[in-house]
PDB file of the backbone (N, CA, C, O) and the ligand in Angstrom, with CONECT records:
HET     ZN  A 101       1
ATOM      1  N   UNK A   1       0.829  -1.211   0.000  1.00  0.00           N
ATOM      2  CA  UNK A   1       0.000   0.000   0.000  1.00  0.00           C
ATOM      3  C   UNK A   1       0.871   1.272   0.000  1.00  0.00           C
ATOM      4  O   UNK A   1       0.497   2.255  -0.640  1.00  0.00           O
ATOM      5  N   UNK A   2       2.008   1.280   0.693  1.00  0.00           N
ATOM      6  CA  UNK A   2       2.471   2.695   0.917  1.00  0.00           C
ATOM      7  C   UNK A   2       3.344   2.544  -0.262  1.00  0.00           C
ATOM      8  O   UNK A   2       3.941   3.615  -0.371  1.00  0.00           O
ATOM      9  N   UNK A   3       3.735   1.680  -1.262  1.00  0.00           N
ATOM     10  CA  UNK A   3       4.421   1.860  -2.621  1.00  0.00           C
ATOM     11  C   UNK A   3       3.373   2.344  -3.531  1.00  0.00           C
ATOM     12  O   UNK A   3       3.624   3.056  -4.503  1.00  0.00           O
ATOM     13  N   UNK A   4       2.212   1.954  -3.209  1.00  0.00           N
ATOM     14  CA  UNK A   4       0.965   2.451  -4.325  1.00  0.00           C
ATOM     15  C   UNK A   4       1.213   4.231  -4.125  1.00  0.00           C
ATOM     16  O   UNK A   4       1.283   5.125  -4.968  1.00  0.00           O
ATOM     17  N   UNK A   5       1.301   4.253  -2.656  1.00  0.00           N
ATOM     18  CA  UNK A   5       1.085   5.917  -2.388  1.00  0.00           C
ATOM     19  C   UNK A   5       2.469   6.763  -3.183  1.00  0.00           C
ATOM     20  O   UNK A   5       2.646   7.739  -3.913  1.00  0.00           O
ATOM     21  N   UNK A   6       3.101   5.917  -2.653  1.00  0.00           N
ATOM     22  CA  UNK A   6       4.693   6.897  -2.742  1.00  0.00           C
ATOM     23  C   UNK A   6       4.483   6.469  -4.561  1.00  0.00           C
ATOM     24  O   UNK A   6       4.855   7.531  -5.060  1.00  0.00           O
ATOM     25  N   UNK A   7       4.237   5.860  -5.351  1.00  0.00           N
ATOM     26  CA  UNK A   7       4.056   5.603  -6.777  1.00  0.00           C
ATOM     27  C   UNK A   7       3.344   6.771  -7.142  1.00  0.00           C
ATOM     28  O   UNK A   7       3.939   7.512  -7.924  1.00  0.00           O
ATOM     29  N   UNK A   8       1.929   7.206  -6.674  1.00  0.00           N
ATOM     30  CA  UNK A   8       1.125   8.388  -7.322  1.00  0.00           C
ATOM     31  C   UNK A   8       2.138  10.085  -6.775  1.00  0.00           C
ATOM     32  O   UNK A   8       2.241  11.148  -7.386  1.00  0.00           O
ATOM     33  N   UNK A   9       2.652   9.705  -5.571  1.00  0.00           N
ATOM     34  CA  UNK A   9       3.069  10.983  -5.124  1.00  0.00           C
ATOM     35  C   UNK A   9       4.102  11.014  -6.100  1.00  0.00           C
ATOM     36  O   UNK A   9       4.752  12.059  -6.077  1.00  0.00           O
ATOM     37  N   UNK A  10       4.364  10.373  -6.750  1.00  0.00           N
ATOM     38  CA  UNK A  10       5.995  10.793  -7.468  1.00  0.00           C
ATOM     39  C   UNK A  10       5.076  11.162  -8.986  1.00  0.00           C
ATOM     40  O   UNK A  10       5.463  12.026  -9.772  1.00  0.00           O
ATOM     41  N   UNK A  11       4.188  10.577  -9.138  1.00  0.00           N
ATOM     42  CA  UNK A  11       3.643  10.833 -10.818  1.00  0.00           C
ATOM     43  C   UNK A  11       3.282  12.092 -10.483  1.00  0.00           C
ATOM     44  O   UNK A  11       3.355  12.728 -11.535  1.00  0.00           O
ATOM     45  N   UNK A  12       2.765  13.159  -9.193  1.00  0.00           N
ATOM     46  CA  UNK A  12       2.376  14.345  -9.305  1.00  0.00           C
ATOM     47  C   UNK A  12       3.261  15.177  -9.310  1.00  0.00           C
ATOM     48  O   UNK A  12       3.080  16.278  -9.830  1.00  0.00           O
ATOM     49  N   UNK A  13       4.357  14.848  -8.758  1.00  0.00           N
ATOM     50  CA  UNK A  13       5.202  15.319  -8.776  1.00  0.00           C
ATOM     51  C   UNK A  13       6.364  15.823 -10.204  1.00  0.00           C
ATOM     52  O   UNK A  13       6.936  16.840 -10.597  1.00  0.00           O
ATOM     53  N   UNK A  14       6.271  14.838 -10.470  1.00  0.00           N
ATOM     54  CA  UNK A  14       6.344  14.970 -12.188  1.00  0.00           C
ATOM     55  C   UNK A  14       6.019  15.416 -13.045  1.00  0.00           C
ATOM     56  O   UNK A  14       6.645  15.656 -14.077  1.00  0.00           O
ATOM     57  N   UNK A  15       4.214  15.757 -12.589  1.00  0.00           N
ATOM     58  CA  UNK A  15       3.727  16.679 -13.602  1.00  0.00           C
ATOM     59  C   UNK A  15       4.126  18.133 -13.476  1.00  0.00           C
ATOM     60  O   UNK A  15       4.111  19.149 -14.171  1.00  0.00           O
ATOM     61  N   UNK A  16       4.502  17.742 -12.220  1.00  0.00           N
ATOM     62  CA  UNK A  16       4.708  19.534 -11.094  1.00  0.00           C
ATOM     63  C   UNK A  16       5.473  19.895 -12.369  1.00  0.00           C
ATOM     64  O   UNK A  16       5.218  20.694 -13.271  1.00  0.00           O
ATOM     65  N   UNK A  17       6.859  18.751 -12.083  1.00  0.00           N
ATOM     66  CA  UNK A  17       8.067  19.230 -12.716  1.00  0.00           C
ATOM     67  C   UNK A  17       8.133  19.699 -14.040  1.00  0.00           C
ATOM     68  O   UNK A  17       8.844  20.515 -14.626  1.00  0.00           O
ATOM     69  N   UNK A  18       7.083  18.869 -14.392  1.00  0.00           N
ATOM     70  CA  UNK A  18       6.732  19.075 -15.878  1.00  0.00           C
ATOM     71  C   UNK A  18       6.250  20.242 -16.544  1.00  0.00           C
ATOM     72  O   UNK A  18       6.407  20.667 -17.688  1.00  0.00           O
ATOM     73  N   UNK A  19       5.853  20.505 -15.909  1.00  0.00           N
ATOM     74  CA  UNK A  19       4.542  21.918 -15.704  1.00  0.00           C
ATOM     75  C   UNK A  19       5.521  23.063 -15.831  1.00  0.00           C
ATOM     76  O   UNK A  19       5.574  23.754 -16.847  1.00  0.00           O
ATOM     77  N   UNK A  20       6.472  23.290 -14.532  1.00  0.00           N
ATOM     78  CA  UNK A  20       7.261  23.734 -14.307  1.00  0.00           C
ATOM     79  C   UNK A  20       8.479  24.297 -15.421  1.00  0.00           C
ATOM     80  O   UNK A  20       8.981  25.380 -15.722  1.00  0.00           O
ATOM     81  N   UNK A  21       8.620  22.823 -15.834  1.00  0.00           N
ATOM     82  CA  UNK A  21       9.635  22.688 -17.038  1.00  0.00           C
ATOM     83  C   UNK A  21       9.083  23.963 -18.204  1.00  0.00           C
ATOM     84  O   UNK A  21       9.803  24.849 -18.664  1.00  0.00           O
ATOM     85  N   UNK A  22       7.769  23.770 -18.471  1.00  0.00           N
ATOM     86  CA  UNK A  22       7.514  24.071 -19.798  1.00  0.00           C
ATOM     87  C   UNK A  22       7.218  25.506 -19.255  1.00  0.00           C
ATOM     88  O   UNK A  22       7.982  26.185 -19.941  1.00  0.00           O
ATOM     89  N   UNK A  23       6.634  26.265 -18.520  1.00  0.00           N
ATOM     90  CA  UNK A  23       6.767  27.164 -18.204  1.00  0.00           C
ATOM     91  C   UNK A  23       7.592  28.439 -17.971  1.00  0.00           C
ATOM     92  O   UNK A  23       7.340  29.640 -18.062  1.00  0.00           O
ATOM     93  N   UNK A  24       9.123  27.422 -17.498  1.00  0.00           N
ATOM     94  CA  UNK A  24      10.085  28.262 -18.060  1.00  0.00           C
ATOM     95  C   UNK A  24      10.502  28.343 -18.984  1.00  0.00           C
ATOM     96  O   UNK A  24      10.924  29.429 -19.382  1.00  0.00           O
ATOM     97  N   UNK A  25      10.568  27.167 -19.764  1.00  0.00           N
ATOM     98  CA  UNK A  25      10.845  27.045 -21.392  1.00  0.00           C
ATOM     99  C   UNK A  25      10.198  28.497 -22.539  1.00  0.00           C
ATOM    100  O   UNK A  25      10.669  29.012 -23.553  1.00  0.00           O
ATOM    101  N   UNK A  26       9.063  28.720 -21.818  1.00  0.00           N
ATOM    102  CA  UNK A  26       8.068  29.623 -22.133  1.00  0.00           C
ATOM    103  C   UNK A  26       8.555  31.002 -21.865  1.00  0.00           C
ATOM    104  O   UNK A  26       8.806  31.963 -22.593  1.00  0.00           O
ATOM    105  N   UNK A  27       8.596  30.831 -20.844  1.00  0.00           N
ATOM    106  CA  UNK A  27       8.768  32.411 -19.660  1.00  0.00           C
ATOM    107  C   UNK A  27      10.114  32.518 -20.433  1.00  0.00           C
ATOM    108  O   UNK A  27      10.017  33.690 -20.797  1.00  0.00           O
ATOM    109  N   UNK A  28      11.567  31.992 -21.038  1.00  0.00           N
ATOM    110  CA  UNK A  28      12.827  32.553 -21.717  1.00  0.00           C
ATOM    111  C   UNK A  28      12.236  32.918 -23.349  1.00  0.00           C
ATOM    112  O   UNK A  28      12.552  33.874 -24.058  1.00  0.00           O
ATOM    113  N   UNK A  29      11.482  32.036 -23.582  1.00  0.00           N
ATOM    114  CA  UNK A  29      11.355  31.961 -24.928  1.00  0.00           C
ATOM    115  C   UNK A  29      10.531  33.856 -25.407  1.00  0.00           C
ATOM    116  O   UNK A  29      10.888  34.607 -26.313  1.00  0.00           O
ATOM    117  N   UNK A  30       9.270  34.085 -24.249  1.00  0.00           N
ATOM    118  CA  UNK A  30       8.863  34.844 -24.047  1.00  0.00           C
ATOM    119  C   UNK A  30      10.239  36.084 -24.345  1.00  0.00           C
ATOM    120  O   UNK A  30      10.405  36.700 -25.398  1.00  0.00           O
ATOM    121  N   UNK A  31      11.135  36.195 -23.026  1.00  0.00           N
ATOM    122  CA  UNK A  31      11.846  37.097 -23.083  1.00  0.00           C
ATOM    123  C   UNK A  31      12.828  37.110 -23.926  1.00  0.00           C
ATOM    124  O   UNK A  31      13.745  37.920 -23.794  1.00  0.00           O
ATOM    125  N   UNK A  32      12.798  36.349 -24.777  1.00  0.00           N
ATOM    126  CA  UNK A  32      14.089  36.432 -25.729  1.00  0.00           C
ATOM    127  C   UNK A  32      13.259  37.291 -27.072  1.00  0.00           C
ATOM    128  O   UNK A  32      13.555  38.292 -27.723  1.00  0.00           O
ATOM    129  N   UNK A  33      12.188  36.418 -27.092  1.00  0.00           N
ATOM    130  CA  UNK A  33      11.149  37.475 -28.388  1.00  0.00           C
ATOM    131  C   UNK A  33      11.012  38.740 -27.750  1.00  0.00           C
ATOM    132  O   UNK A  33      11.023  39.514 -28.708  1.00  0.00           O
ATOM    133  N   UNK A  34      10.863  39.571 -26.496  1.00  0.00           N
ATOM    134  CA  UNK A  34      10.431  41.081 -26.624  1.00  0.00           C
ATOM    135  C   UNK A  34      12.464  41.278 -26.941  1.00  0.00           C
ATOM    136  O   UNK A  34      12.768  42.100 -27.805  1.00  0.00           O
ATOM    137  N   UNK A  35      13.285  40.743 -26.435  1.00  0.00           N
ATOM    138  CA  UNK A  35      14.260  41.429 -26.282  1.00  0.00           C
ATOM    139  C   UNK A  35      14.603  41.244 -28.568  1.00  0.00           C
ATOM    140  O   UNK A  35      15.143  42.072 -29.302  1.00  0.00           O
ATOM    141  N   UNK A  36      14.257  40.449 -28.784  1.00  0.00           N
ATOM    142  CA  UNK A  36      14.637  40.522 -30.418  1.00  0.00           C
ATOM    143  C   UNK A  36      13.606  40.988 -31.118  1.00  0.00           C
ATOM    144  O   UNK A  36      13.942  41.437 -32.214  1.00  0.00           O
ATOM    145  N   UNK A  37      12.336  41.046 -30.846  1.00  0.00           N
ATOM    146  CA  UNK A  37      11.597  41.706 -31.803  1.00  0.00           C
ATOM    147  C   UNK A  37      10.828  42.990 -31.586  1.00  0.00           C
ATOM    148  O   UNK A  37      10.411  43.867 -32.343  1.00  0.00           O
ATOM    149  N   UNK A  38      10.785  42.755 -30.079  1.00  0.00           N
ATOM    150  CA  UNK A  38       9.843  44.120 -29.175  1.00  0.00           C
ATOM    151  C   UNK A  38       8.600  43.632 -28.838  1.00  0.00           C
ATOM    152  O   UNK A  38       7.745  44.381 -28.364  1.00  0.00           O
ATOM    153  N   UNK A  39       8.427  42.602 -29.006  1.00  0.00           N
ATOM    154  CA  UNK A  39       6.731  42.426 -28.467  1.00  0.00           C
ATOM    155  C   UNK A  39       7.015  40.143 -29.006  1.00  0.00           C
ATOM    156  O   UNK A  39       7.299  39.583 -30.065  1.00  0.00           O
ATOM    157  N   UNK A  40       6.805  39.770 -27.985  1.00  0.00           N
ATOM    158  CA  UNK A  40       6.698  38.452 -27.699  1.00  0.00           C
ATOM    159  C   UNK A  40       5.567  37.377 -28.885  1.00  0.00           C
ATOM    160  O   UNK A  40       5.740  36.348 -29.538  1.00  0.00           O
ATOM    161  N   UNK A  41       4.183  38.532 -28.611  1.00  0.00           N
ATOM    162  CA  UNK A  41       2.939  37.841 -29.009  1.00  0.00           C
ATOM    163  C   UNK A  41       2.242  38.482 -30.113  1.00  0.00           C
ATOM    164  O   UNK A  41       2.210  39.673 -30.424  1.00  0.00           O
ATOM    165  N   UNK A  42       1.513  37.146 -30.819  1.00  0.00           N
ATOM    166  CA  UNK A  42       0.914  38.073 -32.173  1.00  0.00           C
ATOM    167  C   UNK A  42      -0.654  37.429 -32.480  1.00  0.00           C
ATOM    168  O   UNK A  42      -1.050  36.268 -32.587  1.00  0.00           O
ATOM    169  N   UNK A  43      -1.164  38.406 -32.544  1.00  0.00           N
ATOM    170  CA  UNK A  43      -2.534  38.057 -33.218  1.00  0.00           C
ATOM    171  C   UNK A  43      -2.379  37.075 -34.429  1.00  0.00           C
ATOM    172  O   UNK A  43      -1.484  37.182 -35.267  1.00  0.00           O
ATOM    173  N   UNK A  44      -3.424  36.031 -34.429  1.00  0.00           N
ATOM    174  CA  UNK A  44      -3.985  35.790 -35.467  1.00  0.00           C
ATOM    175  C   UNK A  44      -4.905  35.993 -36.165  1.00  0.00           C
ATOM    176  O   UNK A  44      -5.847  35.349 -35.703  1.00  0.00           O
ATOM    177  N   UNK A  45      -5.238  36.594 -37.147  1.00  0.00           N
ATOM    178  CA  UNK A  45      -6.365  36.591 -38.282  1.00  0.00           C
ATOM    179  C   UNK A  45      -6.681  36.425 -39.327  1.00  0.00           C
ATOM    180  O   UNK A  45      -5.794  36.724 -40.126  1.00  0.00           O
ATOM    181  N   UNK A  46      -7.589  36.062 -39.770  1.00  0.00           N
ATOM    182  CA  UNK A  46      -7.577  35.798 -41.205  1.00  0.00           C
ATOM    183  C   UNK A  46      -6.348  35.175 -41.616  1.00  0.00           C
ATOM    184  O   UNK A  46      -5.662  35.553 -42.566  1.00  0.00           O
ATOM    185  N   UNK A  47      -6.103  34.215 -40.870  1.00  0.00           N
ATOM    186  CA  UNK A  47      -4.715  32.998 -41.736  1.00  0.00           C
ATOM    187  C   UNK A  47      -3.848  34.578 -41.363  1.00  0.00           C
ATOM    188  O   UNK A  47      -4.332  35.241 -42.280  1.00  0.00           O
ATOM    189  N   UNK A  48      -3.415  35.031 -41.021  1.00  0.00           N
ATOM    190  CA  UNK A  48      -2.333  36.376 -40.653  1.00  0.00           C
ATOM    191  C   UNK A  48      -1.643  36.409 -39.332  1.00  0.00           C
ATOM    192  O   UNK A  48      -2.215  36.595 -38.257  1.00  0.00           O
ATOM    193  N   UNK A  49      -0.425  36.222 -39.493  1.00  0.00           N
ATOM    194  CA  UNK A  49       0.159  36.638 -38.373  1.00  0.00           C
ATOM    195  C   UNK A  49       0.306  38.248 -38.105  1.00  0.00           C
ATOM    196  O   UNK A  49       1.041  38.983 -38.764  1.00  0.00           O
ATOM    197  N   UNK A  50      -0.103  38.451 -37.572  1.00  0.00           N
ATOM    198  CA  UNK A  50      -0.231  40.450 -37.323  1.00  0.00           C
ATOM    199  C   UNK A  50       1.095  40.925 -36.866  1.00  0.00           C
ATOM    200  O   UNK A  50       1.461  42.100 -36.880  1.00  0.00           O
ATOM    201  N   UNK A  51       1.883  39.753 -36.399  1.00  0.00           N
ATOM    202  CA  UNK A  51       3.129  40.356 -36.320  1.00  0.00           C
ATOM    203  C   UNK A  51       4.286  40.785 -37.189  1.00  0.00           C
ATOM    204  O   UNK A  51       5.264  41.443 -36.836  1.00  0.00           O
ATOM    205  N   UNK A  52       4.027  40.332 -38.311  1.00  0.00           N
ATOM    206  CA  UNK A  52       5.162  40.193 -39.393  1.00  0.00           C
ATOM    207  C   UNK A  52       3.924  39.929 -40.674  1.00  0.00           C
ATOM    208  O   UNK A  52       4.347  39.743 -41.815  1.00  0.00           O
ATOM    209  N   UNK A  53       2.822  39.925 -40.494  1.00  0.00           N
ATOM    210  CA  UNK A  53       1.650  40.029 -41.193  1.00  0.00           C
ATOM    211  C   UNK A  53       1.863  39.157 -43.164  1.00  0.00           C
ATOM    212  O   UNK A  53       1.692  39.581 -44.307  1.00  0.00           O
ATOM    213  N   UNK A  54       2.383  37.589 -42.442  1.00  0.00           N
ATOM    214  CA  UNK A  54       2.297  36.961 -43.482  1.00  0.00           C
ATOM    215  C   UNK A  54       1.616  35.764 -42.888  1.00  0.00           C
ATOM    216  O   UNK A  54       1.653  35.268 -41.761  1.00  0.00           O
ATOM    217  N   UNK A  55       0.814  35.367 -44.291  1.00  0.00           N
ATOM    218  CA  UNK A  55       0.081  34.390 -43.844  1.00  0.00           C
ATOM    219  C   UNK A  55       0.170  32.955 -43.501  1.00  0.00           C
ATOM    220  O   UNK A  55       0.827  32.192 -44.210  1.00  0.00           O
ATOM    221  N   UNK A  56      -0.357  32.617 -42.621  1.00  0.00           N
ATOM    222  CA  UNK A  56      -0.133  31.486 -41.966  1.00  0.00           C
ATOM    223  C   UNK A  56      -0.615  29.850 -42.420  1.00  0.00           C
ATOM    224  O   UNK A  56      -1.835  29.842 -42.583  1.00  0.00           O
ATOM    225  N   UNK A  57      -0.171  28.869 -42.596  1.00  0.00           N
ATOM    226  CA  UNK A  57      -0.852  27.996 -42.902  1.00  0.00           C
ATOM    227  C   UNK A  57      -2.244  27.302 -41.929  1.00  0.00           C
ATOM    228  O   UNK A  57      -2.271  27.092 -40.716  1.00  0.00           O
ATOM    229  N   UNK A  58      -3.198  27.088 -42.843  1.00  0.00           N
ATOM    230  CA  UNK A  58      -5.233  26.851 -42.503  1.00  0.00           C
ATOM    231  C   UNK A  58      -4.713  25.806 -40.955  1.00  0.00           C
ATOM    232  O   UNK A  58      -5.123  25.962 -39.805  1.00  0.00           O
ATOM    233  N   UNK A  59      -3.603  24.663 -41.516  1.00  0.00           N
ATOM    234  CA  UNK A  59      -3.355  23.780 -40.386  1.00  0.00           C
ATOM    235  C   UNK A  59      -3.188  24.509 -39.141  1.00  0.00           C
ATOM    236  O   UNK A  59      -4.043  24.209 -38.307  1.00  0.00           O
ATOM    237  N   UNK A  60      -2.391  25.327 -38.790  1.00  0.00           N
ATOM    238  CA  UNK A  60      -1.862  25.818 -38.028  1.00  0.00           C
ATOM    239  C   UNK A  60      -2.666  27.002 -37.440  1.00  0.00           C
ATOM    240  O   UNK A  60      -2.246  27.278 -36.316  1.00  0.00           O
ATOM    241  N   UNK A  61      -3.609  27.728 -37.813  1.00  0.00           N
ATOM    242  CA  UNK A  61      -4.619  28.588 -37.415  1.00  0.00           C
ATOM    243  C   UNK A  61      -5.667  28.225 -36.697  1.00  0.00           C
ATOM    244  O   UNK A  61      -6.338  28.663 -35.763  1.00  0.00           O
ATOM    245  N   UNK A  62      -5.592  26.662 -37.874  1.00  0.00           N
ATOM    246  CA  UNK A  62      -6.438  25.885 -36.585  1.00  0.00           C
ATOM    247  C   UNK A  62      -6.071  25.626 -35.060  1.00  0.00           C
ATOM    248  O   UNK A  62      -6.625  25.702 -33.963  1.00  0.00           O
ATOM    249  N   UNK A  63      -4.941  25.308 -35.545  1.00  0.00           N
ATOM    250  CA  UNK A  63      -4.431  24.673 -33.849  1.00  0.00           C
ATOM    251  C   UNK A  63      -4.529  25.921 -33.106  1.00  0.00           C
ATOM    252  O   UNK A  63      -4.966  26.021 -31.959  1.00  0.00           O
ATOM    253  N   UNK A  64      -3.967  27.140 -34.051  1.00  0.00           N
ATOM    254  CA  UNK A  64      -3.987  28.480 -32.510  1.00  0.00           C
ATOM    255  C   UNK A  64      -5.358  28.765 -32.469  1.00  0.00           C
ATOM    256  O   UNK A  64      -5.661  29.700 -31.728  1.00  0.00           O
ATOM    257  N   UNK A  65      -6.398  28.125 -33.157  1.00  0.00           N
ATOM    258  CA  UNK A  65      -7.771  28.808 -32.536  1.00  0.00           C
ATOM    259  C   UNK A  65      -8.701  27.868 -31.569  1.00  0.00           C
ATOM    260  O   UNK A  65      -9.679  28.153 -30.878  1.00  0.00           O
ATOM    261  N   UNK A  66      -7.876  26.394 -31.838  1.00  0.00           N
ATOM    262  CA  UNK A  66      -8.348  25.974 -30.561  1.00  0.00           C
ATOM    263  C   UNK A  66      -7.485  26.221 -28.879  1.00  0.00           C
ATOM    264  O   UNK A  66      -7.950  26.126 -27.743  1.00  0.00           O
ATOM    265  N   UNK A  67      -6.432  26.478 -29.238  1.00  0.00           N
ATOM    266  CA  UNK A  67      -5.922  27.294 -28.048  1.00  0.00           C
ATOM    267  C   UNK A  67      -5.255  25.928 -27.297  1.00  0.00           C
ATOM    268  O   UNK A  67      -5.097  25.885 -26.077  1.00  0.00           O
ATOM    269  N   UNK A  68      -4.934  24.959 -28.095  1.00  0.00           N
ATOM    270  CA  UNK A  68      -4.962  23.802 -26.794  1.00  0.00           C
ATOM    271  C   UNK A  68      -3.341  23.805 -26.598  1.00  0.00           C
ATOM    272  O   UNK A  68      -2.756  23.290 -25.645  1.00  0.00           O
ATOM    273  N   UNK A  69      -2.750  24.473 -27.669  1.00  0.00           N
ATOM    274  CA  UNK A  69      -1.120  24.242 -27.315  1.00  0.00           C
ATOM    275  C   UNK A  69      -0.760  25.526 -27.744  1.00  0.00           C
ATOM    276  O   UNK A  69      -1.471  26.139 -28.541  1.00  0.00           O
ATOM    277  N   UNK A  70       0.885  26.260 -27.025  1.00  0.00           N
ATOM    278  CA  UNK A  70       1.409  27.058 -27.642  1.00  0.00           C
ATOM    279  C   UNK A  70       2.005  27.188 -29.195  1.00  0.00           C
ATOM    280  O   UNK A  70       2.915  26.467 -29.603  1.00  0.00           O
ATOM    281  N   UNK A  71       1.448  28.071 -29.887  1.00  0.00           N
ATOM    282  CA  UNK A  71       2.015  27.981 -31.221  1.00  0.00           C
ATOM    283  C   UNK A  71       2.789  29.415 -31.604  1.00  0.00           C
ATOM    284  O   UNK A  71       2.381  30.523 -31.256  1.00  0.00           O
ATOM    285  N   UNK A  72       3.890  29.178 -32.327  1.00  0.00           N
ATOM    286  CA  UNK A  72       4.508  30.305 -32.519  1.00  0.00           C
ATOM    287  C   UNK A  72       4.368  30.344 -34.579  1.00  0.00           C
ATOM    288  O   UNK A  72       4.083  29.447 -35.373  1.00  0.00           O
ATOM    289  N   UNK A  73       4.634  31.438 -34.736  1.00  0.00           N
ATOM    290  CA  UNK A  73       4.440  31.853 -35.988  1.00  0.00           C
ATOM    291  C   UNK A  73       5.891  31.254 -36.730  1.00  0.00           C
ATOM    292  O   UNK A  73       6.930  31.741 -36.283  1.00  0.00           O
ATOM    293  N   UNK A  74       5.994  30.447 -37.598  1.00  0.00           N
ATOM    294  CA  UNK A  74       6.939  29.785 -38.380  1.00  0.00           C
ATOM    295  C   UNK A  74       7.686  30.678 -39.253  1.00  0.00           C
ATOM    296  O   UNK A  74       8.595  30.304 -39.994  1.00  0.00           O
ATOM    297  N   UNK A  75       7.075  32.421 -39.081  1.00  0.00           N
ATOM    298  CA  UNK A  75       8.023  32.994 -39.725  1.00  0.00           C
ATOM    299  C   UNK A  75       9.074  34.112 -39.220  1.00  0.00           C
ATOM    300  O   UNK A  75      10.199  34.392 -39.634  1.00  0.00           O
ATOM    301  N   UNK A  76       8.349  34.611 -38.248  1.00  0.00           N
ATOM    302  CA  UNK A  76       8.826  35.423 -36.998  1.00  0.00           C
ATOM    303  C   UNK A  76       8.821  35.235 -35.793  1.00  0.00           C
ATOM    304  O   UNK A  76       9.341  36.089 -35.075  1.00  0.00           O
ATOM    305  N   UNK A  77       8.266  34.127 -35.249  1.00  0.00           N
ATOM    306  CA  UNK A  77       8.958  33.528 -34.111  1.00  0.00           C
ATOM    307  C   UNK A  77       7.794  33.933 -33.230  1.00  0.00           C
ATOM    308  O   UNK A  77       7.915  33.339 -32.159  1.00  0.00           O
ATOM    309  N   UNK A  78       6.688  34.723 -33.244  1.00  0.00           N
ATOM    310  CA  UNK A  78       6.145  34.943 -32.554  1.00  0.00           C
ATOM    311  C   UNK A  78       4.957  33.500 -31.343  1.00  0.00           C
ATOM    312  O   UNK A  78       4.553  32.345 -31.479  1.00  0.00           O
ATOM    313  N   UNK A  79       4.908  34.279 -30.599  1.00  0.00           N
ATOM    314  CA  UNK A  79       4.054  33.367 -29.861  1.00  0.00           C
ATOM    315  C   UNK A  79       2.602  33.709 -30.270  1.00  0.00           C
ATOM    316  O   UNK A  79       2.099  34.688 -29.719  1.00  0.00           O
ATOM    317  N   UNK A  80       1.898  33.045 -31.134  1.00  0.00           N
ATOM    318  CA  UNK A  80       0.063  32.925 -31.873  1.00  0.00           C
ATOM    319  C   UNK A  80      -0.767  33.204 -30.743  1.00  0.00           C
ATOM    320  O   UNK A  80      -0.507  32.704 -29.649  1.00  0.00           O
ATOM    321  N   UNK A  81      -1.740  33.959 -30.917  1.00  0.00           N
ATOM    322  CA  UNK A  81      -3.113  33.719 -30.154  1.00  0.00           C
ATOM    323  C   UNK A  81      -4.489  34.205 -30.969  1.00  0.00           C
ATOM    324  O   UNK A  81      -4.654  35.355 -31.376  1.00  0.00           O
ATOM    325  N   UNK A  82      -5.324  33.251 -31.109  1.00  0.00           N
ATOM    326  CA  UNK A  82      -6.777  33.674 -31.775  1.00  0.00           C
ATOM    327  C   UNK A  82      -6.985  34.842 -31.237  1.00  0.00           C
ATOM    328  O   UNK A  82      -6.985  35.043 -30.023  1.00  0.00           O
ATOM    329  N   UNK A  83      -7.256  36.056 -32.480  1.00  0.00           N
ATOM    330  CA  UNK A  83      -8.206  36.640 -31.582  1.00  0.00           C
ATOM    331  C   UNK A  83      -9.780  36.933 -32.932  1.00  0.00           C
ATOM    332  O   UNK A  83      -9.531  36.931 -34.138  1.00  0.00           O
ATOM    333  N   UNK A  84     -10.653  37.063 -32.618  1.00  0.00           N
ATOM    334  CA  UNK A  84     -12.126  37.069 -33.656  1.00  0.00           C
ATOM    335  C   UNK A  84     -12.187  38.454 -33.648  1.00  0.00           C
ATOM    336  O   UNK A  84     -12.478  39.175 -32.693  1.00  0.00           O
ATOM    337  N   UNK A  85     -11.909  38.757 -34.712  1.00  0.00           N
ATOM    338  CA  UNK A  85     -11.946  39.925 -35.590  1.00  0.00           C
ATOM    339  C   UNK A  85     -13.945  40.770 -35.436  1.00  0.00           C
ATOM    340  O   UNK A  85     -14.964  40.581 -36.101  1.00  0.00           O
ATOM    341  N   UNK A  86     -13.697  41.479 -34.480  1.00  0.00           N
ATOM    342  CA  UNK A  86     -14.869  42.466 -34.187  1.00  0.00           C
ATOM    343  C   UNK A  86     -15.301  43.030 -35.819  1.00  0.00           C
ATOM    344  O   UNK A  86     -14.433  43.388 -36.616  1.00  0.00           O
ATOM    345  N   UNK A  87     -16.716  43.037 -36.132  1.00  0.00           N
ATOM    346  CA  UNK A  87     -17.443  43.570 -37.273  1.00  0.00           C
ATOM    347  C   UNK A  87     -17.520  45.147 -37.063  1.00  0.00           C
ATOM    348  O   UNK A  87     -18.318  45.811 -37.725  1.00  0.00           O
ATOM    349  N   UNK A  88     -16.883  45.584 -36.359  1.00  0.00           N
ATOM    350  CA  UNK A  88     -16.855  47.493 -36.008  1.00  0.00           C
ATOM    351  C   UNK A  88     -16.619  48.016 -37.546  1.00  0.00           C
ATOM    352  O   UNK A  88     -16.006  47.268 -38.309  1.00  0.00           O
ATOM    353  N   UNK A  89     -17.044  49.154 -37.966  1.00  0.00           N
ATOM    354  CA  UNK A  89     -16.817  49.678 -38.509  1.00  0.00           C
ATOM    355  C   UNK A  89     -16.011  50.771 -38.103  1.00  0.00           C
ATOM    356  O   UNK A  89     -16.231  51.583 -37.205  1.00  0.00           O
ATOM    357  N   UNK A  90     -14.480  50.637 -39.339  1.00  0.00           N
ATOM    358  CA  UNK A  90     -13.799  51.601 -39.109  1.00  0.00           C
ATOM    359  C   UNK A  90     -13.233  52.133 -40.615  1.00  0.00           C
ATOM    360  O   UNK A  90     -12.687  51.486 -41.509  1.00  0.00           O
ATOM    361  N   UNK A  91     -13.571  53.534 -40.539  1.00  0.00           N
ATOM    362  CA  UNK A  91     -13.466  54.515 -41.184  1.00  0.00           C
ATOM    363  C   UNK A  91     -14.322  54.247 -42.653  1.00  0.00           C
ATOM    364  O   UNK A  91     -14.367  55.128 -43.511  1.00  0.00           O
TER     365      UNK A  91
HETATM  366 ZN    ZN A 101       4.693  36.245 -37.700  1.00  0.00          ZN2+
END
């Protein structure tokens, strides 16, 4: 019984680490994009990366609009995030 326990306490622990891991992986990756480009993160729209505003492949728009993993833009490095383009009229 107490190997069953000490078995799950180590798998949470792992995820900790895991968690952990990718977070900083993130948190440098983050600061290395404002320090090289000035801004980390980029809209997506319309298949567009707004950061460097070339278009993105349908595969990959998908994935940043379901939001389930970090995606960075394959041409400028940016870190992707959906955002739905408001019907406002401007100008
Ligand atoms: Zn880009």
């Amino acid at each position: 019984m107490e190997k069953v326990k000490g078995e799950i306490e180590n798998a949470e622990k792992e995820r900790e680490e895991l968690w952990n891991m990718l977070s900083d992986r993130i948190k440098r990756l983050y600061e290395k994009l404002v320090a090289t480009k000035g801004s980390a993160v980029a809209r997506a729209t319309n298949y567009t990366c707004q950061g460097c505003f070339t278009g993105i492949p349908p595969q990959l728009f998908l994935e940043i609009k379901k939001g389930e993993r970090i995606m960075q833009c394959p041409f400028c490095g940016r870190i992707l995030y959906y955002w739905e383009e408001s019907s406002s009229d401007e100008g």
